[in-house]
C-alpha positions in Angstrom: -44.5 -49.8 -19.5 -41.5 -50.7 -17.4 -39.1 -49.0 -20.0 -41.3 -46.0 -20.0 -41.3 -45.7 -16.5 -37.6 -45.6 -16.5 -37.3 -43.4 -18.9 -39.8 -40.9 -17.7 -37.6 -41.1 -14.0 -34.2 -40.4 -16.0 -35.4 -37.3 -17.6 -37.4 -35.9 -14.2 -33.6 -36.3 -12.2 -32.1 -34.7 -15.8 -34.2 -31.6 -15.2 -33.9 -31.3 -11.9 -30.0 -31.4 -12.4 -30.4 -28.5 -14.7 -32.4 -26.2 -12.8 -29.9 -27.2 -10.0 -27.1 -25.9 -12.2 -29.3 -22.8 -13.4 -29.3 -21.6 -9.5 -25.7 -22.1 -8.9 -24.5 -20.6 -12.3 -27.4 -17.4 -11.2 -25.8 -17.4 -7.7 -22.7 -17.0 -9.0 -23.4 -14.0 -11.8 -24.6 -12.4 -8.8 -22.0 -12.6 -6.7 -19.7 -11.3 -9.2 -21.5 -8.2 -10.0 -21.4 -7.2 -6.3 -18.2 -8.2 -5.7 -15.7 -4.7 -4.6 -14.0 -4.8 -7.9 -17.1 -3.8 -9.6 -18.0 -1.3 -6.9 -19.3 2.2 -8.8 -16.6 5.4 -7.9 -17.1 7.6 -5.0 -19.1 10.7 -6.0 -18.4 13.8 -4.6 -19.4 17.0 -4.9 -17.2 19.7 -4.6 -18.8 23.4 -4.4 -16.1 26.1 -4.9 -17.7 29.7 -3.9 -16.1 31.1 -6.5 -14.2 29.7 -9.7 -12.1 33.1 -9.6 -10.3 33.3 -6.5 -6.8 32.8 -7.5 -6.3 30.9 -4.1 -9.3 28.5 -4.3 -8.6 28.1 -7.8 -5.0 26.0 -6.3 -7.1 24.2 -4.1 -9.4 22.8 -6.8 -6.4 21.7 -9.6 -5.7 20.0 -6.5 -8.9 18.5 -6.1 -8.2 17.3 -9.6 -4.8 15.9 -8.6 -6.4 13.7 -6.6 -9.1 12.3 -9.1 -6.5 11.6 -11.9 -4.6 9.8 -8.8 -7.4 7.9 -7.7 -8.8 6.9 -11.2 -11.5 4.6 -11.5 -12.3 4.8 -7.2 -13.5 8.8 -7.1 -15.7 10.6 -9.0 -15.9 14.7 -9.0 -18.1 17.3 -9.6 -17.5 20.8 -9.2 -20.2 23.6 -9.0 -19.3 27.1 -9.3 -20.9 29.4 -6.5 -19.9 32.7 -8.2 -19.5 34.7 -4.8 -23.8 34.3 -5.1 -25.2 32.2 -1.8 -28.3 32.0 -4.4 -26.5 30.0 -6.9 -24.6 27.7 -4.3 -27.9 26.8 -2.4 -29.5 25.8 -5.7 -27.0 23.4 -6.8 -26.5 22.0 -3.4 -30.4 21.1 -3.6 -30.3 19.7 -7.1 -27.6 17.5 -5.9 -29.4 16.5 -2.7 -32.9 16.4 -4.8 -30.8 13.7 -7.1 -29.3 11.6 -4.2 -26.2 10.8 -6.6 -23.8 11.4 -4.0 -22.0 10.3 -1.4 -19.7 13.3 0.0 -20.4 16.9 -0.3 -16.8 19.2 -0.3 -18.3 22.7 0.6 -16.1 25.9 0.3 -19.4 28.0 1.0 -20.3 31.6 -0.3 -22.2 32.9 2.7 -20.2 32.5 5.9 -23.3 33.1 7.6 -25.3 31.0 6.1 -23.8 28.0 7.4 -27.1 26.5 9.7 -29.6 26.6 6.6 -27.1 25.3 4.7 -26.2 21.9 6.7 -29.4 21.8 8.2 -30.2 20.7 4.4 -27.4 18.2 3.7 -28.1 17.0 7.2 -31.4 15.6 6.1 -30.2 13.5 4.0 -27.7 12.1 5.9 -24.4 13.0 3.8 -20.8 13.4 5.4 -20.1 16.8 4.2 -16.5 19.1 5.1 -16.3 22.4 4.9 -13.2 23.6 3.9 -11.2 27.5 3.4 -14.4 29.4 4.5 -15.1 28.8 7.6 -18.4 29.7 8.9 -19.4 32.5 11.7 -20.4 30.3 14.2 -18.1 27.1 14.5 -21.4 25.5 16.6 -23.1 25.4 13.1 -20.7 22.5 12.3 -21.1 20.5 15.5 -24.8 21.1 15.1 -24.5 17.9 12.6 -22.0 14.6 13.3 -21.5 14.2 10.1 -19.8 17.2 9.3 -16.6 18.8 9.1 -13.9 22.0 8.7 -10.8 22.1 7.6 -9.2 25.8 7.3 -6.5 27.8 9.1 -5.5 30.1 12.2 -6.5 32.9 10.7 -4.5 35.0 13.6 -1.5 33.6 12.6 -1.6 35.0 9.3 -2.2 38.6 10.8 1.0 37.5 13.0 3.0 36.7 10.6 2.1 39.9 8.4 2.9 41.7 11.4 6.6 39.9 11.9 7.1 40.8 8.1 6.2 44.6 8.3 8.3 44.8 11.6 11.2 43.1 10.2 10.9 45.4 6.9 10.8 48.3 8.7 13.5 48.0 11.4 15.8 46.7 8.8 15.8 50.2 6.3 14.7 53.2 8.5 14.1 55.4 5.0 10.5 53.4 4.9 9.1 56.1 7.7 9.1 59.0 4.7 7.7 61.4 6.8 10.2 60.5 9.9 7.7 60.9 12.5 8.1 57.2 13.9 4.6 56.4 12.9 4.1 53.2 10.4 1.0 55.3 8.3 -0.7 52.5 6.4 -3.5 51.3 4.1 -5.8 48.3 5.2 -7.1 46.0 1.9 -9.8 43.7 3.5 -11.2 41.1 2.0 -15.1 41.2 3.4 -16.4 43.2 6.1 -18.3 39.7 8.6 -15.6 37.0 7.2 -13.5 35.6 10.0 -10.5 35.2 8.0 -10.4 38.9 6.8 -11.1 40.0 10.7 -8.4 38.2 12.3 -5.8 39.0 10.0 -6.6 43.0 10.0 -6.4 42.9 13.8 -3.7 40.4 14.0 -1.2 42.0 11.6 -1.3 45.7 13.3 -1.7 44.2 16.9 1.5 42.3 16.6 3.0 46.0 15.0 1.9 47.8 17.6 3.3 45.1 20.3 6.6 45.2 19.4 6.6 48.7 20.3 6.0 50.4 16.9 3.7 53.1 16.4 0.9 52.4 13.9 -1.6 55.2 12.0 -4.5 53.5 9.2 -5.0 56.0 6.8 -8.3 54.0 5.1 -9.4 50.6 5.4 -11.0 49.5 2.5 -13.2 46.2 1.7 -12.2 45.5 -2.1 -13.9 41.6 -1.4 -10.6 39.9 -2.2 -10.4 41.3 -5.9 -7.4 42.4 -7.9 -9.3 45.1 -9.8 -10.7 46.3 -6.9 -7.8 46.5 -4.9 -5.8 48.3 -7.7 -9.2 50.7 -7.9 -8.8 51.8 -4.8 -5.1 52.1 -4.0 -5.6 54.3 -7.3 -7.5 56.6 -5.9 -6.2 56.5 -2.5 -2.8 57.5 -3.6 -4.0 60.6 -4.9 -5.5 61.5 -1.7 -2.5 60.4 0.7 0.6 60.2 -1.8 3.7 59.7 0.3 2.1 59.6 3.2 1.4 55.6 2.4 4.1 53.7 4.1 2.6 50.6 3.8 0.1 48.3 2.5 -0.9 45.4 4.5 -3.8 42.9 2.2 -5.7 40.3 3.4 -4.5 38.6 0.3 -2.6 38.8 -2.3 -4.4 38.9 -5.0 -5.4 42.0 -3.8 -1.9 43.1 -2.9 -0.9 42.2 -6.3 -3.3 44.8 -7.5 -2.1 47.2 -4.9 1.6 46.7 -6.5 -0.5 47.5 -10.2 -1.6 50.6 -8.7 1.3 51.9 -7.1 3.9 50.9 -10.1 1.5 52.9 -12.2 2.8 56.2 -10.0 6.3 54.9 -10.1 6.8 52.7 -6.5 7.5 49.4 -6.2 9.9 48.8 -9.5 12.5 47.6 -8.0 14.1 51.3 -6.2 14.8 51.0 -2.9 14.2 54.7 -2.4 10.7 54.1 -4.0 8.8 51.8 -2.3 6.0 51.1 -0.3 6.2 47.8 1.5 2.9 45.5 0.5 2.3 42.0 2.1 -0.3 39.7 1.4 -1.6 36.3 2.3 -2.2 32.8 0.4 1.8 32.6 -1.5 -0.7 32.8 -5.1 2.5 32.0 -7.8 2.1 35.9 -8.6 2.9 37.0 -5.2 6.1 34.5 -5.0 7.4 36.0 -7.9 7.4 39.6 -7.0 8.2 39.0 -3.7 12.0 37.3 -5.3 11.8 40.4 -7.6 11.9 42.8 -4.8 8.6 44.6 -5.7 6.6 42.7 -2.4 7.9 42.7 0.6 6.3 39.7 1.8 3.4 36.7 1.8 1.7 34.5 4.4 1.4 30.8 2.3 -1.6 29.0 2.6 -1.0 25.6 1.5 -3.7 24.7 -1.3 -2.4 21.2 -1.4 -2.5 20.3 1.9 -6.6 22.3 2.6 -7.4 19.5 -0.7 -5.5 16.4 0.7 -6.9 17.0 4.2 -10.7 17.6 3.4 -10.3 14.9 0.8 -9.1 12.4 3.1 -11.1 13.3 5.8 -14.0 13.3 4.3 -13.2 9.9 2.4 -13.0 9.1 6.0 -16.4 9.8 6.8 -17.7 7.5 3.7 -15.7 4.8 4.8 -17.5 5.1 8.1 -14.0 5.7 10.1 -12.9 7.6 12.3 -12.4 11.3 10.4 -9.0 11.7 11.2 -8.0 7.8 10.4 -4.5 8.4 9.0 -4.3 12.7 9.0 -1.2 14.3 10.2 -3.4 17.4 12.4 -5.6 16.9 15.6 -8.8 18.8 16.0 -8.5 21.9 17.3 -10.7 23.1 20.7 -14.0 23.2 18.8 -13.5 19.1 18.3 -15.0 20.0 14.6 -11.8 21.8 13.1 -8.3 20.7 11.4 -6.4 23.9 11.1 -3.3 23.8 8.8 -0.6 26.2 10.1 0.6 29.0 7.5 3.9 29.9 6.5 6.1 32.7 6.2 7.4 33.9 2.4 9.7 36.7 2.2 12.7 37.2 -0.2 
């Protein structure tokens, strides 16, 4: 009975051992499937208003820069808003509805629409940065402390139009065709209630008109940032003012380039100095650059693609990370407390 005993004792400590060793080795599978090397990538969601913008469309390969830099740690998605507030609203709630995601990159279609819109991503608690578009009303942003815009000075880029325009025209007096003193020019706005298309259309012929030249608009028309718009209407608005057009000042340049299309098709702009109408744009699109070195446009306003991607990347990589949103960005927030604004630049041949 003795030996039994003994027995029975050895085998109750050999399976207590075991299940002691079961726990650690569990423990330890654990650990290592939470462990930071095994972390899941970074989703985020990256909704472009519109897939066609030529501008926007350098913003996203750079979006894309990023992900094949960052392999492995970031994850995108991009949504297509296709100018439609309808369509970006729908696939901002299917995302939110899902709860797959952990930043929300929002170029938004309606500027304003901004409140319903972050109202929304505010309930469920993701960072979010709007970037290029910026909304209306700037207090729709600070409405939620988890959100975010990074854009431009959109009044520099009407100053800087306005510095190219005064330049051309000082420097080769034959641009006044009429000889009446008067700059007589056509307006090509992007959309009637978007901030960016208002303050460069004031900006560009208030800086004209206060360096003492004499300004006359002949139209403005809204051709909603479009090429075959823009080349639509300079069409027909040539055969209604002919020479009269000394200049065409885009909000930009994708419609400018169509602007050039339209005038080129009446002869200007192919490279005669005696035959042509000065056209400057905004956003430095690859198109513009190179017909501003061929002589055909007089002049561009760049909007850095790579830097509007890096900064709302990084910012709101930031925001995930739970630091502070401007943790290692080379811009300060402008008066709003809410907005990065990265300057523009000058392109002229």
């Amino acid at each position: 009975m003795r030996k039994l005993r003994l027995i029975a004792s050895t085998l109750e400590i050999l399976f207590i051992t075991f299940l002691i060793m079961l726990n650690y080795c569990s423990n330890n599978i654990n650990a290592e499937v939470t462990s930071p090397s095994n972390q899941t990538p970074i989703k985020i969601a990256v909704f472009i208003y519109d897939f066609k913008d030529r501008y926007i469309s350098l913003v996203g390969q750079n979006f894309e820069e990023i992900q094949r830099n960052n392999q492995g740690k970031v994850e995108f998605t991009f949504y297509d808003g296709m100018d439609d507030q309808a369509v970006q609203s729908r696939d901002i709630n299917t995302v939110l509805n899902i709860r797959d995601t952990d930043l929300i990159l929002l170029d938004i279609v309606d500027t304003n629409n901004s409140k319903v819109v972050i109202d929304r991503i505010k309930e469920t608690g993701i960072p979010v940065i709007l970037f290029n578009r910026e909304p209306i009303n700037i207090e729709d942003v600070r409405s939620y402390n988890k959100a975010f815009f990074v854009g431009t000075n959109a009044s520099q880029a009407g100053t800087l139009q306005g510095q190219i325009l005064i330049n051309a025209w000082n420097s080769n007096k034959s641009l006044d065709t009429n000889n009446d003193g008067i700059m007589q020019y056509i307006m090509l706005m992007g959309e009637r209630d978007n901030i960016e298309a208002i303050e460069r259309t004031r900006y560009s012929i208030s800086t004209i008109n206060k360096a003492g030249l004499r300004t006359q608009e002949l139209d403005l028309r809204v051709a909603d940032w479009n090429r075959d718009s823009a080349r639509s209407i300079v069409e027909a608005l040539y055969l209604q003012y002919g020479r009269n057009i000394e200049a065409i000042i885009s909000n930009n340049d994708e419609m400018a380039v169509g602007a050039i299309e339209a005038l080129q098709k009446y002869g200007y702009n192919k490279g005669d100095n005696t035959k042509t109408i000065p056209v400057v744009g905004v956003d430095g699109i690859p198109e513009a650059q190179e017909l501003i070195k061929q002589g055909t446009m007089t002049g561009s306003v760049l909007q850095d693609a790579k830097a509007m991607a890096e900064v709302s990347y990084n910012m709101g990589i930031n925001l995930v990370d739970r630091k502070n949103p401007l943790d290692g960005i080379p811009y300060e927030f402008d008066s709003t407390g809410v907005a990065v604004r990265i300057p523009y630049k000058e392109i002229i041949s």
